[in-house]
Structure formats: structure tokens, C-alpha cells
N, C-alpha and C positions, 0 to 999 in steps of 0.2 A: 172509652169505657175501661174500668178495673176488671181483669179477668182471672180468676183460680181457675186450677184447675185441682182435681184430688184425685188422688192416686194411691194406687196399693200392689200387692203383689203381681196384679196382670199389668203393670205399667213396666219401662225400664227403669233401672238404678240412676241412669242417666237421664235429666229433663231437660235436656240442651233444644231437644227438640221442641219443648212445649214453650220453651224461653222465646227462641226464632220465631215461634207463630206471633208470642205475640203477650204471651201469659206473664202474670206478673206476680205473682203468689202462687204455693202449692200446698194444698193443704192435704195433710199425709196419714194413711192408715196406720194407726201407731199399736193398735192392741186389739183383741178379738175375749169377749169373753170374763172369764176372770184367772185365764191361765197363757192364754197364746200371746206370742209377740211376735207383730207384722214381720215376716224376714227382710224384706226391701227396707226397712224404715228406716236404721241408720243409714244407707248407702244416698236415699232419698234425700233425707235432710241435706246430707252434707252436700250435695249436687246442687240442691236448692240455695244453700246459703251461698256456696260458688259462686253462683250465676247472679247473685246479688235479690234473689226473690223472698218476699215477703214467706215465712212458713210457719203452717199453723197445721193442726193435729185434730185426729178425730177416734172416737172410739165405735168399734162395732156393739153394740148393746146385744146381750142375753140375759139381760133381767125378765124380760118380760113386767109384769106388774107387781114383785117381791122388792119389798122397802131395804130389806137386809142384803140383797143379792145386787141391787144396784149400789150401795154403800159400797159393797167388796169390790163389786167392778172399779169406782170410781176410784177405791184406794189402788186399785194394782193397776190403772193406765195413769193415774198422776204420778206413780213411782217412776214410771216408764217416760212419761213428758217431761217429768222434772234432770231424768237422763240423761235427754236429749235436746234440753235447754228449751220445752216449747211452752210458751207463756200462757198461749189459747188452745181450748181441748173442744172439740162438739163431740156430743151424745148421738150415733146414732142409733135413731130409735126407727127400724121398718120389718117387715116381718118374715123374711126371711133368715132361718133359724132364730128367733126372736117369738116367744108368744105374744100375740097381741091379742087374747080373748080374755084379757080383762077389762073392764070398766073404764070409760073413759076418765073416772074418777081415781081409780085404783092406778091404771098406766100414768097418770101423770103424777100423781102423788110419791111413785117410784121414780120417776124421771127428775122430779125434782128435788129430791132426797140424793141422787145420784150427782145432779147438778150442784146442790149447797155440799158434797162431799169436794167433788172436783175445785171448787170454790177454798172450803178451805181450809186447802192444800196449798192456796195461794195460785189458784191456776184460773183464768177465763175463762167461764162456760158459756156452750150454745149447744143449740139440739137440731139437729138433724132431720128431717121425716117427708112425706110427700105430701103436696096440697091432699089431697083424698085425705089424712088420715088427721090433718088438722082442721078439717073444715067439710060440711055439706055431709050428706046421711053416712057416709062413710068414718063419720067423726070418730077418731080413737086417741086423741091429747086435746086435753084442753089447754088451748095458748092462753090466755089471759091471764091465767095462774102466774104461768110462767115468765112471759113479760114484766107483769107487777113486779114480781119480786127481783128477775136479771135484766130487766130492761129487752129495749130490740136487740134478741140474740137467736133469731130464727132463722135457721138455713133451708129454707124450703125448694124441694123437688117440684119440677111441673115443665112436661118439655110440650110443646106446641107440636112439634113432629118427630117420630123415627131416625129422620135422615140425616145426613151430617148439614150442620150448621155452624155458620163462621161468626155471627154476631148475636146477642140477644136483641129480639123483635119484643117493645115494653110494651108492645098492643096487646102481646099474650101476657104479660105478667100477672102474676097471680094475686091479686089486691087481697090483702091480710095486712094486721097490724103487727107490727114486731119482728118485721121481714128485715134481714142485715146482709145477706145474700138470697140469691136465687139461681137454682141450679137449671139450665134451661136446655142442656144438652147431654148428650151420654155418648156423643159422637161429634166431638169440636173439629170442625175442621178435617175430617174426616180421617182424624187424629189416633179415633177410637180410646177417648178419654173423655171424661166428666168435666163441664164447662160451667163455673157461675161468674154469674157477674153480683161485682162485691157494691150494694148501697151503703154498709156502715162497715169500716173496716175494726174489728173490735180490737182493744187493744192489752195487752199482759197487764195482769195486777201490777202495780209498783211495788218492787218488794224494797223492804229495809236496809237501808246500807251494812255494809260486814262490816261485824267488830274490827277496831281497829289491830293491826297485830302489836301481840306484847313486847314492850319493851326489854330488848335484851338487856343485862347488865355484865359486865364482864370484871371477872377476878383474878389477882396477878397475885401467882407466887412464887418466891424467889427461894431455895435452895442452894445452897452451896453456887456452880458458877449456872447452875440448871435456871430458867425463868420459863414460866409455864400460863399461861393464860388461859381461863376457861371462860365460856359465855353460859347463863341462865337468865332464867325467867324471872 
């Protein structure tokens, strides 16, 4: 099985250890808001890319259900992913410090204004949330929107137990369409870290190769016994 794990400031700078268990990817708290930025995060990455693991990025959401405030979100954590070289960005969208008493209609129309902002910036979006909040009376996003238009980029929460857990058990899996991960632990290996196990691993926009650099030309001038070379553009 493919295992993330994601991490934020209550993890270490160092993921040596999540590597040893067993984890193959980390996907990293990279922004809060529309002004904070994760302090672990660079230390994060760079540890991550060390260890040779897969790294991908996520954003804390405080839009709540405002089309404008998620736009702004979306531009100041892709300024920040684009910093930190990360291809794939998730939305999280749950509700702690997060209003969620908008409309099902309303929250995702924010979410996905958030999502096509992240997009494009040139970054892969996904969104973040817990089964409860995409599915059954506690419904507060509607997925299908969201699929349609980014495809399966749904990271959904749903742990079977409390307790620390070393594998995901697919008897508990959360059957939903659009599911790319599923986070099935909050206590891997009793690691006291967030565990998913990855079914689609999404992958960075292809971006455009860099211009090629300009041709230098270089110019000789002779002086007396003086010869002087200069290079331009």
C-alpha cells in the first residue's frame, strides 16, 4: 500500500521517522489563512525531499463560503507552493476556525473558485474534508461539482477507530466518487501523525519549458596595445 502521511507544525522538521515506518510521501502544511505561513514547512519539504519521498502541500482554508476570500487564499498559498517548488496544493476545507454555515451550494462554489484559482497558478488542486461533510445529512460540499470539473481529487477523512493504526482496513473505506486518497488514521502507528493511503496519486501540472537563455554576443576592442572584450545580449 502507498502511504502519506501530513504533517504541520505539531510534527518534527525531521520525517526520518515516518520514512522508517514505512511512509512514502508527505504532504505538508504549507499556509493557514490568507496571511500565515506553516513555520515547519520549509524544514518539512527539504527533509521530505532528502529521504527521496513523494511531497505535496495543502492549505488550511478560512474562506468559509466567500468567492473573494477563497480567491485571495488561493493566490497567497500558491505564491508560497510555487516557493517551495510544490506541484500539488489541497484545500482544506473543515471547520475548525473555518465557517461552515454556509450552503452547501454557497461552500462549494467558494471551494471551487479557490480550487480554479490554485489551478491557475499552474498548481494541482484537491480538497481536503471529512466524509460527514461531503456525504449523508451532515452534507456541507457538494462533490460532484467538484469532480466534474478537477476530476478524482478528493482527500477524504473517515478513521474507523481512535486508536493507533498501522494499515488501512478497505472494509472501512468510505465508498464516494472522486476519492484520490483517504485519510484513515490520526494516529499511524502510533506515530501520533495523520495516515492516508494514496488510490490516485495526483500529479503537478506540466508546466512550459523555460525560455531558452539569450545569446550572448561578445565585442572586441582594440586600443592602442589595451584589447578589451565585452559580452551582451
Amino acid at each position: 500500500m502507498t502511504y502519506y502521511v501530513d504533517v504541520a507544525k505539531y510534527q518534527p522538521e525531521a520525517l526520518d521517522s515516518y520514512k522508517q515506518a514505512g511512509a512514502s510521501g508527505a504532504i505538508i502544511q504549507l499556509t493557514v489563512g490568507n496571511s500565515i505561513v506553516a513555520p515547519k514547512a520549509q524544514a518539512q519539504v527539504n527533509s521530505a525531499r532528502q529521504l527521496g519521498m513523494t511531497v505535496q502541500g495543502y492549505h488550511y482554508a478560512c474562506f468559509g463560503h466567500s468567492i473573494s476570500q477563497a480567491k485571495a487564499e488561493a493566490n497567497f498559498t500558491s505564491k508560497r507552493a510555487q516557493q517551495l517548488g510544490i506541484g500539488v496544493l489541497y484545500c482544506d476545507w473543515e471547520s475548525e476556525d473555518n465557517d461552515t454555515s454556509g450552503s452547501a451550494v454557497q461552500n462549494t462554489d467558494a471551494i471551487i473558485a479557490f480550487m480554479q484559482t490554485v489551478k491557475d497558478n499552474g498548481i494541482t488542486p484537491g480538497l481536503y474534508s471529512s466524509a460527514s461533510f461531503m456525504r449523508g445529512l451532515n452534507n456541507k460540499i457538494g462533490v460532484y461539482p467538484i469532480i466534474q470539473r478537477f476530476g478524482s481529487c478528493i482527500w477524504v477523512a473517515s478513521y474507523p477507530t481512535m486508536n493507533a493504526v498501522s494499515d488501512a482496513d478497505m472494509n472501512w473505506f468510505p465508498s464516494m466518487d472522486g476519492v484520490c486518497a483517504w485519510q484513515f488514521t490520526s494516529n499511524w502507528k502510533g506515530l501520533n501523525v495523520d495516515c492516508s493511503k494514496i488510490l490516485i496519486n495526483l500529479k503537478p501540472i506540466a508546466k512550459p519549458k523555460p525560455n531558452p537563455a539569450p545569446t550572448k554576443h561578445k565585442t572586441i576592442t582594440i586600443t592602442g596595445d589595451n584589447l578589451t572584450i565585452k559580452e551582451s545580449d
